[in-house]
MIDOSE-1310 file (N, C-alpha, C; in nm, 2 decimals, decimal comma, always signed):
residues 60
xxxx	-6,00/-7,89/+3,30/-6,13/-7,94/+3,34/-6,21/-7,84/+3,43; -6,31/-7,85/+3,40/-6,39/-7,75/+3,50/-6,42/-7,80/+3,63; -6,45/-7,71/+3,72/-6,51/-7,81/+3,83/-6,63/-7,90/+3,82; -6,69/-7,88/+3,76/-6,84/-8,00/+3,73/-6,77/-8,12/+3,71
xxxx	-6,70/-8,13/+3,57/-6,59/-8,26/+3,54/-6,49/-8,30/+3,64; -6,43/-8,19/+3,72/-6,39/-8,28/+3,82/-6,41/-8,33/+3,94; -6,54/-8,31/+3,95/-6,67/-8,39/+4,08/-6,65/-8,49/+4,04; -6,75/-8,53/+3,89/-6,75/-8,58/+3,86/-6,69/-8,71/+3,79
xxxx	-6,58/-8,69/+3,78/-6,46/-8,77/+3,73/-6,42/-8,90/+3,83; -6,43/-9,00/+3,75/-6,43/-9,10/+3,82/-6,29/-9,23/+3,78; -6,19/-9,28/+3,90/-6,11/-9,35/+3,84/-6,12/-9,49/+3,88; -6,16/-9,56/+3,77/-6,19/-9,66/+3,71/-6,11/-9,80/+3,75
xxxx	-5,98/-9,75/+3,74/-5,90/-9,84/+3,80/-5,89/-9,90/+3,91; -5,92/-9,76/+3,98/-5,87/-9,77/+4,17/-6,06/-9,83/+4,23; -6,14/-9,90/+4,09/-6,29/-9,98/+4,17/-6,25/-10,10/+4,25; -6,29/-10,09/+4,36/-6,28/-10,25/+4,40/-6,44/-10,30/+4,39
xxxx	-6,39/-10,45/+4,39/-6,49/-10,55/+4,37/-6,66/-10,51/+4,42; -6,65/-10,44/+4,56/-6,79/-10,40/+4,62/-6,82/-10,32/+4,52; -6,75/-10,19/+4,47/-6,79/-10,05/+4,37/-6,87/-10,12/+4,26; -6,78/-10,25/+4,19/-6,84/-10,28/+4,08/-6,98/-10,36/+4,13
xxxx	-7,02/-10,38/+4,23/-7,11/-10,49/+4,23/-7,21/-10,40/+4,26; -7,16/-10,24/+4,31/-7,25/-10,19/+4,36/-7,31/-10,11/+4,22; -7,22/-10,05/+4,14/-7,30/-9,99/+4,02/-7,36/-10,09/+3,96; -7,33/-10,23/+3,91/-7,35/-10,35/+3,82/-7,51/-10,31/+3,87
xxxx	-7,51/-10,31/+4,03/-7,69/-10,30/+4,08/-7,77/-10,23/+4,05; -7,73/-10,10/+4,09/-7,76/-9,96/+4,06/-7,80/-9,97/+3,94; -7,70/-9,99/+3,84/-7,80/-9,97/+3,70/-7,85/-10,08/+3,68; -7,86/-10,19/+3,71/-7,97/-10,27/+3,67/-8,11/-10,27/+3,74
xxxx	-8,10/-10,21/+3,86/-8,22/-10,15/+3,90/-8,27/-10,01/+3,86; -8,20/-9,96/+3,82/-8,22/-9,83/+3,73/-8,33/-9,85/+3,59; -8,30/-9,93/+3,55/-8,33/-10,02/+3,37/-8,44/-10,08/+3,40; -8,50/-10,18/+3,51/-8,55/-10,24/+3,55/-8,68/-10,12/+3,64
xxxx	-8,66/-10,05/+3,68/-8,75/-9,96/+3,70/-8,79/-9,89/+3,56; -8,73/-9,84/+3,47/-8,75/-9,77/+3,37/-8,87/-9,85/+3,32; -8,79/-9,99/+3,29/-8,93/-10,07/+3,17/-9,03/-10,12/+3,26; -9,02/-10,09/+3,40/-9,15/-10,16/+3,49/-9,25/-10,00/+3,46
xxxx	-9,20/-9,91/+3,49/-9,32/-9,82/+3,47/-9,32/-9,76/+3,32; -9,28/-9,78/+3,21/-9,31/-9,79/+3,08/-9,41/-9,88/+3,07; -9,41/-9,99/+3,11/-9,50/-10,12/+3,08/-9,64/-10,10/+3,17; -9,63/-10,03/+3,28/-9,73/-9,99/+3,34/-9,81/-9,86/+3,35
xxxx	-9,74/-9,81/+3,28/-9,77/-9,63/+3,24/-9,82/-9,60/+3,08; -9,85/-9,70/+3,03/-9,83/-9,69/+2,86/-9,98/-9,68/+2,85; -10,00/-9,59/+2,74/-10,11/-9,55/+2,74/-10,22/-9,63/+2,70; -10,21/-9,77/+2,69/-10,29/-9,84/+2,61/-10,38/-9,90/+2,78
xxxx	-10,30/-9,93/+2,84/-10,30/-9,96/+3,03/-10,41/-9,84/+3,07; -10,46/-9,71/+3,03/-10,48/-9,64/+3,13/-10,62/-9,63/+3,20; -10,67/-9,73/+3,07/-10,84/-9,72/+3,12/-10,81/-9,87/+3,29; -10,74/-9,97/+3,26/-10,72/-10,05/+3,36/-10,67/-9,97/+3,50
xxxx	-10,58/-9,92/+3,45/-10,49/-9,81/+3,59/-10,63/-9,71/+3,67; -10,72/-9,65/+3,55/-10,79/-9,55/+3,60/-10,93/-9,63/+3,71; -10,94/-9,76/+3,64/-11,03/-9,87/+3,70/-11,01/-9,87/+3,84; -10,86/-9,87/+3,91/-10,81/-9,93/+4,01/-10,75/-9,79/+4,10
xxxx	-10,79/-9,70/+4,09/-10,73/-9,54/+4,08/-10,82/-9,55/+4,29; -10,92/-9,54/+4,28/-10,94/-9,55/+4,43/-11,00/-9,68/+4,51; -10,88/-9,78/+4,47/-10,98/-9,90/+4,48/-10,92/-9,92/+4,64; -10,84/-9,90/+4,67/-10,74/-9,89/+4,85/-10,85/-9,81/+4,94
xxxx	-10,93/-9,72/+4,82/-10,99/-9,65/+4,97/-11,19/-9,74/+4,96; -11,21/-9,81/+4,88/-11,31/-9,88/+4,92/-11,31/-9,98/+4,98; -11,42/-9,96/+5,09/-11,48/-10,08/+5,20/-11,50/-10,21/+5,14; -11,47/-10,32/+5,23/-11,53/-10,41/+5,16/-11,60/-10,50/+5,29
């Protein structure tokens, strides 16, 4: 093994309960970010996005 793979290298067995609850999270907010800014970054969106581009800095 090189050293990269054995940083890396992870045993599986020795997860307790918290580890797994904590990656189960991790990647589901991982996935969950991905398709929130796909769905909001898609180019069909951009004339709306570009609408709203300095709308924080106008007075009302």
């Amino acid at each position: 093994m090189s050293v990269l793979e054995e940083y890396l290298s992870t045993d599986w067995a020795s997860m307790t309960s918290q580890d797994w609850a904590g990656l189960i999270i991790t990647v589901l907010v991982f996935f969950g970010m991905l398709i929130t800014f796909a769905l909001a970054l898609r180019p069909s969106k951009r004339k709306e996005m570009e609408e709203q581009k300095y709308k924080i800095l106008d007075d009302d």
